[in-house]
Z-matrix of the N, CA and C atoms (Angstrom, degrees):
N
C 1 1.443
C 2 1.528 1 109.02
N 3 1.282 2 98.78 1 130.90
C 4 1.910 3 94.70 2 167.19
C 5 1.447 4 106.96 3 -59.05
N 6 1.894 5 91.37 4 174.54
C 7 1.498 6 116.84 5 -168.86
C 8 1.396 7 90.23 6 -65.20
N 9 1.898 8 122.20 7 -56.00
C 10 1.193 9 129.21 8 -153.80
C 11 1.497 10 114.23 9 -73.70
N 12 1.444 11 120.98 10 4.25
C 13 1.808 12 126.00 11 162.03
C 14 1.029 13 119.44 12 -79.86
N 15 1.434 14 108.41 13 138.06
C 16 1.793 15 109.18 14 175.95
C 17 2.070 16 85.12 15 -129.28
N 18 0.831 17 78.12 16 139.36
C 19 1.876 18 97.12 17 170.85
C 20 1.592 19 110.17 18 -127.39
N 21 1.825 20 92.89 19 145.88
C 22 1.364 21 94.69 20 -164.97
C 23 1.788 22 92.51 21 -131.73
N 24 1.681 23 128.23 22 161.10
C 25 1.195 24 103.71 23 171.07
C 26 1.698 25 97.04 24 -97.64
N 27 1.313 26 115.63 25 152.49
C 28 1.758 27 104.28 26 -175.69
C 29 2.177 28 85.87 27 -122.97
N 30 1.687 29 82.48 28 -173.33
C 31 1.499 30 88.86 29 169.99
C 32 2.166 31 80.42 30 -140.26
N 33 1.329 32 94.48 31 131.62
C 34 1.378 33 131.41 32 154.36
C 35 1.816 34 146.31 33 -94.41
N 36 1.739 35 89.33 34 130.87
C 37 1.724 36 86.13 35 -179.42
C 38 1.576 37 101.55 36 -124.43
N 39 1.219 38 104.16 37 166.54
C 40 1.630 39 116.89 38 169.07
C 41 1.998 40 89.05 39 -105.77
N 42 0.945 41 109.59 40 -33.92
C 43 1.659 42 105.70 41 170.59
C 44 1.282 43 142.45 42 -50.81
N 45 1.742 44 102.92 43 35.80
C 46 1.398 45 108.42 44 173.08
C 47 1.631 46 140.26 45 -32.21
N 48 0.943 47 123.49 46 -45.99
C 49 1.383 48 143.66 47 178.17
C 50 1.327 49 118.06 48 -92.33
N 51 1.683 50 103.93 49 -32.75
C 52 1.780 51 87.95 50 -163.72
C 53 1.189 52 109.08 51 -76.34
N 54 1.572 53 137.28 52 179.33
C 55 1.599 54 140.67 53 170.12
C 56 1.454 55 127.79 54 -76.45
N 57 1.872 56 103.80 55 -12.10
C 58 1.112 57 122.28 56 -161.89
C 59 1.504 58 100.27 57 -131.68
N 60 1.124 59 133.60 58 77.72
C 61 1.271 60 139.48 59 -171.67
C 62 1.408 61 114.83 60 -88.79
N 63 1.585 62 118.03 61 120.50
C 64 1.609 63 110.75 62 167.01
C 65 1.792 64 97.97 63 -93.73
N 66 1.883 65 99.12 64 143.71
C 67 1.124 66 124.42 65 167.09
C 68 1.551 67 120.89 66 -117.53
N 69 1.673 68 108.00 67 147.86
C 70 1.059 69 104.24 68 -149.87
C 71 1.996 70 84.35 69 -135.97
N 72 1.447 71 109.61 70 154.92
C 73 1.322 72 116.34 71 -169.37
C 74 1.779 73 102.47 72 -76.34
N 75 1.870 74 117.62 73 156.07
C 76 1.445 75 115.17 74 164.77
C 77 1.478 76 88.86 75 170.18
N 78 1.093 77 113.81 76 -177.07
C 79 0.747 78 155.54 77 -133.79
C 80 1.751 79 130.64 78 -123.40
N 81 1.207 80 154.29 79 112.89
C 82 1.235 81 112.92 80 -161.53
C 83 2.034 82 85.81 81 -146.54
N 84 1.429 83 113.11 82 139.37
C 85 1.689 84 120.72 83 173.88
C 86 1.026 85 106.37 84 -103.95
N 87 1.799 86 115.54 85 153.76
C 88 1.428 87 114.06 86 167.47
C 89 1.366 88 93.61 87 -124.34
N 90 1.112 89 135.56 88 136.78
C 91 1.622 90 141.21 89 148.40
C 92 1.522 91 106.87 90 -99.06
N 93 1.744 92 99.13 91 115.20
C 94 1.244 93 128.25 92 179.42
C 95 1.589 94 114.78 93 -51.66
N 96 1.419 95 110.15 94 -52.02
C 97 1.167 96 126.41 95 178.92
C 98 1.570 97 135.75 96 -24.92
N 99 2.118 98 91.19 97 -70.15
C 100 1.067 99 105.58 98 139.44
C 101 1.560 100 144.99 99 -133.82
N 102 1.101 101 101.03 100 63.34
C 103 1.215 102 122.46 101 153.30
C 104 1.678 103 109.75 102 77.54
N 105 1.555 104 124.48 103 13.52
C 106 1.022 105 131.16 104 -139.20
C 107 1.934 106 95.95 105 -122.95
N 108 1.300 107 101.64 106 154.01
C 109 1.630 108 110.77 107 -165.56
C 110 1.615 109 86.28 108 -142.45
N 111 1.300 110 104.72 109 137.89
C 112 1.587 111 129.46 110 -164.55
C 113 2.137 112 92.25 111 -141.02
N 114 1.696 113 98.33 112 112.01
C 115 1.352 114 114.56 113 177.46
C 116 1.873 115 91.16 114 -96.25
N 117 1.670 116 101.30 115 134.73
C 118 1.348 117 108.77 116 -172.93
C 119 1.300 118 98.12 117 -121.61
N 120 1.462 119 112.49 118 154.03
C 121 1.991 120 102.41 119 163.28
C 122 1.545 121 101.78 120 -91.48
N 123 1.804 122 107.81 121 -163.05
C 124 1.468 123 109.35 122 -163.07
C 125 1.922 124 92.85 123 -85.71
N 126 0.923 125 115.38 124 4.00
C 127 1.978 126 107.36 125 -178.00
C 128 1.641 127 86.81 126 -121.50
N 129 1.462 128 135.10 127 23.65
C 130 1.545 129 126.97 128 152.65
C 131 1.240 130 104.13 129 58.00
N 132 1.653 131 111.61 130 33.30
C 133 1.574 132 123.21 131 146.73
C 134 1.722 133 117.79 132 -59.64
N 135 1.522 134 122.72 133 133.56
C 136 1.770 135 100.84 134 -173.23
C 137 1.829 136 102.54 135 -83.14
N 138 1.174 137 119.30 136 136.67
C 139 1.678 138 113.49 137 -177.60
C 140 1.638 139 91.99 138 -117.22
N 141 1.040 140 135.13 139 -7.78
C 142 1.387 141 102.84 140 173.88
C 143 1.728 142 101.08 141 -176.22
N 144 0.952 143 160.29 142 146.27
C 145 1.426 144 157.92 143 87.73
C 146 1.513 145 146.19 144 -83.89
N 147 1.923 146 101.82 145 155.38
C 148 1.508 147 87.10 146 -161.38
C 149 1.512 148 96.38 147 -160.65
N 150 1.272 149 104.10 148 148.42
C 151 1.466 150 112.92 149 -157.51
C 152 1.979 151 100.75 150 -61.45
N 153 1.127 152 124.33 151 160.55
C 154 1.427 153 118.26 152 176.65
C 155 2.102 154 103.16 153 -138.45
N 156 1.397 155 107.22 154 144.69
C 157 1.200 156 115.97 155 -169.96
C 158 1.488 157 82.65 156 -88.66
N 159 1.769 158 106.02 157 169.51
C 160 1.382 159 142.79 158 -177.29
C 161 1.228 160 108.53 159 -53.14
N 162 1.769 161 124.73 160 -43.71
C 163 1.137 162 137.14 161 -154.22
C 164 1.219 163 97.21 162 -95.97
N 165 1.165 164 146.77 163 -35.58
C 166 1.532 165 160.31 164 -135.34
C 167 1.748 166 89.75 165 -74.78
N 168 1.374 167 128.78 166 145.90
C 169 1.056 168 119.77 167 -179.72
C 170 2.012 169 101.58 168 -116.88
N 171 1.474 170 101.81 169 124.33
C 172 1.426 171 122.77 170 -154.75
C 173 1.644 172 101.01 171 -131.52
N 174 1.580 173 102.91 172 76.88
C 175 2.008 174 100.08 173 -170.11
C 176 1.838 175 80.91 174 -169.55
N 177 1.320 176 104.13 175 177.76
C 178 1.152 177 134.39 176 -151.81
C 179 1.340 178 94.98 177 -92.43
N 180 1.425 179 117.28 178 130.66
C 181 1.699 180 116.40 179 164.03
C 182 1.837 181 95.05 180 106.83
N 183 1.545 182 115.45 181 2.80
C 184 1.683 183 115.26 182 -178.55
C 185 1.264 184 100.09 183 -127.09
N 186 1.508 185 107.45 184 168.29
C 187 1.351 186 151.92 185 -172.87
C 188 1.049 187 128.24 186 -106.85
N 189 1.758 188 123.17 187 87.04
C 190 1.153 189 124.06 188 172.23
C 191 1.368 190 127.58 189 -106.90
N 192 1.569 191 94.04 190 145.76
C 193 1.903 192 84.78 191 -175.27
C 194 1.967 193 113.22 192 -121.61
N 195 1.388 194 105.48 193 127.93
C 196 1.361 195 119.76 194 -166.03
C 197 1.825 196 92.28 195 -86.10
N 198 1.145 197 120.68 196 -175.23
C 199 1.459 198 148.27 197 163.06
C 200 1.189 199 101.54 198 -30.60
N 201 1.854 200 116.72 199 -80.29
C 202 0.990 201 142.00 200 -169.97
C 203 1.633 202 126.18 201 -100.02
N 204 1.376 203 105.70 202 -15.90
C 205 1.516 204 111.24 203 167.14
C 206 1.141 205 126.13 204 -139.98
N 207 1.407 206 104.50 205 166.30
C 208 1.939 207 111.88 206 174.86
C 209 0.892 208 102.72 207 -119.41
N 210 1.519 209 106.88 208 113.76
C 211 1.251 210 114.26 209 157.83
C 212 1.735 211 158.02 210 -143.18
N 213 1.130 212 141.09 211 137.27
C 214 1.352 213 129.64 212 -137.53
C 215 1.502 214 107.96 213 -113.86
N 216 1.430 215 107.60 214 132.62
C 217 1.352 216 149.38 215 -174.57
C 218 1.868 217 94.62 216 -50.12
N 219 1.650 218 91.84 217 132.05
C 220 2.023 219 89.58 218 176.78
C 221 1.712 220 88.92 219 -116.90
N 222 1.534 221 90.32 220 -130.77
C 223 1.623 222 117.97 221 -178.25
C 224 1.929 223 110.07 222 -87.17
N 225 1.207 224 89.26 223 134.26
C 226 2.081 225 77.37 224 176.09
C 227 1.558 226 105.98 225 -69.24
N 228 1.436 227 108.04 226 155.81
C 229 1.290 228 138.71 227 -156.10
C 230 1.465 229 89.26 228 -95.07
N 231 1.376 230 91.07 229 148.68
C 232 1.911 231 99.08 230 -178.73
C 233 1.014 232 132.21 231 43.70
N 234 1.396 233 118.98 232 -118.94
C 235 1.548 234 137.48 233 -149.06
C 236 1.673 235 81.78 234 -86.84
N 237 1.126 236 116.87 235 -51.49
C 238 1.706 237 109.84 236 -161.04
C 239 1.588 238 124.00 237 -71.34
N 240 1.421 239 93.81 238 113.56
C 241 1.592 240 118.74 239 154.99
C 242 0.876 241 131.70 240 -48.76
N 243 2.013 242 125.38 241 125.18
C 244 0.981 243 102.41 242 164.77
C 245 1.253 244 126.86 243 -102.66
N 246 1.438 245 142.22 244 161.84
C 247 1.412 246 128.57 245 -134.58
C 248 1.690 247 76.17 246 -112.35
N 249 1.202 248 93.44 247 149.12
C 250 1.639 249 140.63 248 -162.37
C 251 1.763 250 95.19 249 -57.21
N 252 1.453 251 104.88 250 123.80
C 253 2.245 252 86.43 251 165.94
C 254 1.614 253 88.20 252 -125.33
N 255 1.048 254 125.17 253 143.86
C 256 1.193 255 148.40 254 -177.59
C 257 1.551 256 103.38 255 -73.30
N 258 1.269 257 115.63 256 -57.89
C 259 1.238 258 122.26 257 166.16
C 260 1.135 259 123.38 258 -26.32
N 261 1.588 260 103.81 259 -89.84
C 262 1.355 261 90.93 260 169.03
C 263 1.465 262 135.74 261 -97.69
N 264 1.394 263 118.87 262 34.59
C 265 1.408 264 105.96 263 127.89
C 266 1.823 265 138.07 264 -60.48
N 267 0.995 266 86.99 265 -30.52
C 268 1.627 267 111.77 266 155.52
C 269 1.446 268 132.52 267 -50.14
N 270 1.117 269 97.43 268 -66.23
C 271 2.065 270 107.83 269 150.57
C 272 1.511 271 126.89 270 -52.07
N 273 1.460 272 110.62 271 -37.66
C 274 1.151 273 112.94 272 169.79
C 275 1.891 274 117.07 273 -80.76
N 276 0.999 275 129.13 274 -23.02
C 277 0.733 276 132.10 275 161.69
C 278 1.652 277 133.05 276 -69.09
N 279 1.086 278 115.66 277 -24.68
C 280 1.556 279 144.21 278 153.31
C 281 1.424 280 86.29 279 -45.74
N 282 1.527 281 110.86 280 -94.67
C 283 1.091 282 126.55 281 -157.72
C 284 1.633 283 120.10 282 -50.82
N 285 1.040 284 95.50 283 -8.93
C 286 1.664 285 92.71 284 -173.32
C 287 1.382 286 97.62 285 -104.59
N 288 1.503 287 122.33 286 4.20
C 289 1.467 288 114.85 287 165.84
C 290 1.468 289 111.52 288 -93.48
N 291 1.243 290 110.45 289 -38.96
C 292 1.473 291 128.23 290 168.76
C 293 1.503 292 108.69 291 -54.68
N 294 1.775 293 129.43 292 -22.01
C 295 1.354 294 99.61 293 161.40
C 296 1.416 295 83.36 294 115.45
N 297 1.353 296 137.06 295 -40.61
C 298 1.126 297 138.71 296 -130.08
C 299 1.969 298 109.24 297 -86.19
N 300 1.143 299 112.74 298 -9.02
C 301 1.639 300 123.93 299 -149.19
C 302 1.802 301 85.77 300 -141.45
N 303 1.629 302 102.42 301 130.08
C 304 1.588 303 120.18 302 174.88
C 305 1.246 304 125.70 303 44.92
N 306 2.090 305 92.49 304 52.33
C 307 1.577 306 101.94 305 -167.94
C 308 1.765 307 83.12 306 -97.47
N 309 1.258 308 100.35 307 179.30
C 310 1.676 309 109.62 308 169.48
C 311 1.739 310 107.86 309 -153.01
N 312 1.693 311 98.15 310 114.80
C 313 1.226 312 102.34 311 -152.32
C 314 1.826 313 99.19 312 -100.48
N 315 1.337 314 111.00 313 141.12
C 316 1.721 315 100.70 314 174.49
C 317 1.589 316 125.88 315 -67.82
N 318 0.848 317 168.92 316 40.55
C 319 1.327 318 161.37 317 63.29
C 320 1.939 319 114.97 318 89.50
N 321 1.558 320 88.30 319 145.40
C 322 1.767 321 96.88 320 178.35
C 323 1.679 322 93.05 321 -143.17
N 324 1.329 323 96.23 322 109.98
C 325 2.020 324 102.15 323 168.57
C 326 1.416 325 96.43 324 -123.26
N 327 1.729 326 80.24 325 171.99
C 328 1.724 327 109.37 326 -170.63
C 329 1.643 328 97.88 327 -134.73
N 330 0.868 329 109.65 328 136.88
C 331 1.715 330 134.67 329 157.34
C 332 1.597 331 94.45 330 -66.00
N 333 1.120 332 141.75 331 -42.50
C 334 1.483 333 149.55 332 -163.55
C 335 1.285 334 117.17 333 -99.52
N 336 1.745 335 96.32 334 68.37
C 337 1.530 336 113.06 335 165.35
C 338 1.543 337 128.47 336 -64.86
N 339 0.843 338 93.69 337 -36.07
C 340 1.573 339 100.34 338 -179.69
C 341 1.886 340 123.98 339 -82.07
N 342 1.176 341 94.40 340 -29.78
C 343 1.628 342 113.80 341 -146.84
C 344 1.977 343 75.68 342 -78.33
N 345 1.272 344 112.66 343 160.08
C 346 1.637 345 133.39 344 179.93
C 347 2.086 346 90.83 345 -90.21
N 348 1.249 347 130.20 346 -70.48
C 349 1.171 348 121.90 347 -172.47
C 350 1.417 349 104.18 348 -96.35
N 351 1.769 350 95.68 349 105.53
C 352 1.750 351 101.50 350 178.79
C 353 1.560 352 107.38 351 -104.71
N 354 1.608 353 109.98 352 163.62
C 355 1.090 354 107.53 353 174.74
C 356 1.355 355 127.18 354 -119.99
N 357 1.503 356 124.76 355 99.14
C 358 1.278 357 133.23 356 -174.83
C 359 1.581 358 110.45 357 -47.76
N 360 1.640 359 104.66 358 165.18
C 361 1.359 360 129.68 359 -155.33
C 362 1.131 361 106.31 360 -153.98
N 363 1.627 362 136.67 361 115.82
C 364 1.346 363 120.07 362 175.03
C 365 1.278 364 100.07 363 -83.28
N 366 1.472 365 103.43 364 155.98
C 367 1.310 366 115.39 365 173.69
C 368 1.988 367 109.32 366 -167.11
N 369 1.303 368 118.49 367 169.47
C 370 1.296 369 136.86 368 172.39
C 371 1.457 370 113.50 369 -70.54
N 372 1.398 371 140.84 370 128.68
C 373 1.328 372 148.58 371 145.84
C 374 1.932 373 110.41 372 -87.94
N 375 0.878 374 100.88 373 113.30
C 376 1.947 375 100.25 374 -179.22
C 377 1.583 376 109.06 375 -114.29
N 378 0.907 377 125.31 376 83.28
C 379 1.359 378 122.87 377 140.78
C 380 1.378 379 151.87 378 -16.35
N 381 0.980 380 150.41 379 90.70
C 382 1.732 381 155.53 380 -120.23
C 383 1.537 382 103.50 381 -160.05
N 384 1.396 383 94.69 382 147.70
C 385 1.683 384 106.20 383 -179.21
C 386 1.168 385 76.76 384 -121.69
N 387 1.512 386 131.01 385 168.34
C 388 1.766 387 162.88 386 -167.50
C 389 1.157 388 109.74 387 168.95
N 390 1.439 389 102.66 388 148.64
C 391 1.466 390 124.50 389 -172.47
C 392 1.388 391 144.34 390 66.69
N 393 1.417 392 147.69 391 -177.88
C 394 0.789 393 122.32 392 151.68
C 395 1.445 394 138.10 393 -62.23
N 396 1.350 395 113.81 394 -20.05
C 397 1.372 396 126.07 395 179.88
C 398 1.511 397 115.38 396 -83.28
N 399 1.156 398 95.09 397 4.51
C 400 2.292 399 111.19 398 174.11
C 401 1.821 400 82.22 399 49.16
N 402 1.124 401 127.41 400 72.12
C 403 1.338 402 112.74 401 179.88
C 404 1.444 403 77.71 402 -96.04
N 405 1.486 404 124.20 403 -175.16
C 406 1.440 405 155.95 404 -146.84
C 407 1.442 406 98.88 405 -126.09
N 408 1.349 407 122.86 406 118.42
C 409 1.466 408 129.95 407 151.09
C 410 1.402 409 142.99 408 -115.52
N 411 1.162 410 132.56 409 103.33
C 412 1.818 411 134.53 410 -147.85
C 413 2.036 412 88.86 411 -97.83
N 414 0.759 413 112.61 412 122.05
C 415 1.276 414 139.16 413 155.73
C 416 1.788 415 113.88 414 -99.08
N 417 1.212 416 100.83 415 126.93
C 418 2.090 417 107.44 416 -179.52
C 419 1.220 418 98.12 417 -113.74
N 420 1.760 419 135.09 418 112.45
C 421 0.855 420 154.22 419 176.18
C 422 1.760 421 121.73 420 -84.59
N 423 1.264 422 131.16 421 103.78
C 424 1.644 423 103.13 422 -176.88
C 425 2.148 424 98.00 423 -66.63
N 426 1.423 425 95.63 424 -166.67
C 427 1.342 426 94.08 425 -174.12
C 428 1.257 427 115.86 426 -101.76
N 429 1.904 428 122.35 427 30.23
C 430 1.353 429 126.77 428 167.39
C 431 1.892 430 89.04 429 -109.56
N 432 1.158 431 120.32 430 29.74
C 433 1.740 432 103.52 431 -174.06
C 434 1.487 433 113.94 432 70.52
N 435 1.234 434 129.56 433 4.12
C 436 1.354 435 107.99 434 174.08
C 437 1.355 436 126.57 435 -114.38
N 438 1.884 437 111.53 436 129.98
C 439 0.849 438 96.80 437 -174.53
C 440 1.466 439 172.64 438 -103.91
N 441 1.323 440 142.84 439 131.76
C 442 1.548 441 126.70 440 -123.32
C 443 1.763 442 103.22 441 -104.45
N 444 1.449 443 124.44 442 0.63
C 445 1.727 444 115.27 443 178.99
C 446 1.773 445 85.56 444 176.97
N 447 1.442 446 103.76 445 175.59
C 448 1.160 447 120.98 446 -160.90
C 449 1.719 448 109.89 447 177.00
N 450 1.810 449 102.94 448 133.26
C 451 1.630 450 86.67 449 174.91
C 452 1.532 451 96.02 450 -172.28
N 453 1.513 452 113.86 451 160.73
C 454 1.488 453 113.77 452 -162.11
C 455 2.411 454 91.05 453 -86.46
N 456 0.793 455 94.13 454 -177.09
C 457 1.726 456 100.92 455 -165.81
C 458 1.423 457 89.37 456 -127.69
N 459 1.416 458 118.27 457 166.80
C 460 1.102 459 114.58 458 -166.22
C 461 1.654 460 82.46 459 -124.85
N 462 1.211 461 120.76 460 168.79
C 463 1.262 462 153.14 461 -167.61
C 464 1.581 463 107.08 462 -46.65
N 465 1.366 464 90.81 463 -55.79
C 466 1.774 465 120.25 464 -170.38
C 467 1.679 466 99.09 465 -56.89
N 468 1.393 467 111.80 466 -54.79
C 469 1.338 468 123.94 467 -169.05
C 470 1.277 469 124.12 468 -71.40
N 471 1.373 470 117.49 469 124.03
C 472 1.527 471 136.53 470 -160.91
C 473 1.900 472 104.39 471 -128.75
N 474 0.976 473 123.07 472 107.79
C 475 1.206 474 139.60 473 149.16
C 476 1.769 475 120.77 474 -58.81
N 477 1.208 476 96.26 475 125.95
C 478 1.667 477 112.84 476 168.70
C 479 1.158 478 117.77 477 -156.06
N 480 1.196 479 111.56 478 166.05
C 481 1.788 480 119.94 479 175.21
C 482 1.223 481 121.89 480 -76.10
N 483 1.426 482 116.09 481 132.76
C 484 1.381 483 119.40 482 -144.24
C 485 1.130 484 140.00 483 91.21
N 486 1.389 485 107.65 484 -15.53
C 487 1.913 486 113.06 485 177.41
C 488 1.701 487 101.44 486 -115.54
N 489 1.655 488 74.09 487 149.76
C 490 1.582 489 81.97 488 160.94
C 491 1.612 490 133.82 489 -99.98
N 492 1.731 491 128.41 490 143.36
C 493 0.792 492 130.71 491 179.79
C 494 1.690 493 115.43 492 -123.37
N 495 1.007 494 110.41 493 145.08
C 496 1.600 495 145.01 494 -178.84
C 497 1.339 496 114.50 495 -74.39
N 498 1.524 497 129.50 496 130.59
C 499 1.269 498 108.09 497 -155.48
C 500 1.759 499 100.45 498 -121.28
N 501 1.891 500 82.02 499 -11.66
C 502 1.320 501 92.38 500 -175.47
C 503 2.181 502 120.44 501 -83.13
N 504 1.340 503 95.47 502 24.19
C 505 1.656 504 91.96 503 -158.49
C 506 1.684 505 107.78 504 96.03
């Protein structure tokens, strides 16, 4: 890889529009050079690229949308660091007194969204901060540790006891 690539791992949809979006794991490059962002799948098949302006915001914890997909910014891939914000190390640190960051909540899900008589499952909800952008990560644990879905939360979205959450987006 050139000097001028930064790789990120993202999660991807072709489900632009719908309310109920499946996401799927990959990958996504930026070459600084020229200005260009390359959407990868998880076996580093190329699914899409497209030139990106100066202003365009291209970092971890954002939302970009290609032709054919939406898709959102994780942790950089490999070798690449992300450079230190004081800030929010600061926020995270708040927050991790507040309780709020690498809680693991006890939990009952269903595979059986749709169906009227579902059948619950205990299982683990784990909570995670990543990146520089302390973005939010929900991991669904069954109750032998293994794990069954996973997805970054968006800003808006607040978890508590008593509500239900969606694992699918």
């Amino acid at each position: 890889m050139a000097d001028d690539v930064t790789r990120w791992t993202v999660t991807y949809t072709k489900h632009k529009t719908q309310k109920r979006k499946v996401y799927q794991d990959g990958f996504l490059e930026l070459q600084l050079s020229s200005h260009k962002v390359k959407l990868y799948d998880d076996c580093d098949k190329l699914l899409e690229s497209k030139i990106v302006k100066l202003d365009d915001a291209v970092r971890s914890g954002e939302t970009i949308t290609f032709g054919c997909y939406l898709v959102d910014i994780g942790d950089p891939d490999g070798e690449t660091k992300p450079i230190p914000n004081t800030i929010l190390q600061r926020d995270k640190i708040m927050s991790d007194r507040k309780g709020a960051l690498n809680n693991k909540w006890d939990v009952m899900y269903t595979a059986q969204v749709t169906q009227k008589a579902k059948r619950f499952q205990d299982g683990v909800l784990k909570l995670t901060s990543s990146g520089s952008q302390g973005r939010q990560e929900a991991t669904l644990l069954a109750e032998d540790g293994t794990q069954l879905s996973h997805r970054y939360l968006k800003l808006s979205e607040d978890i508590t006891s008593g509500s239900s959450f969606n694992m699918t987006g």
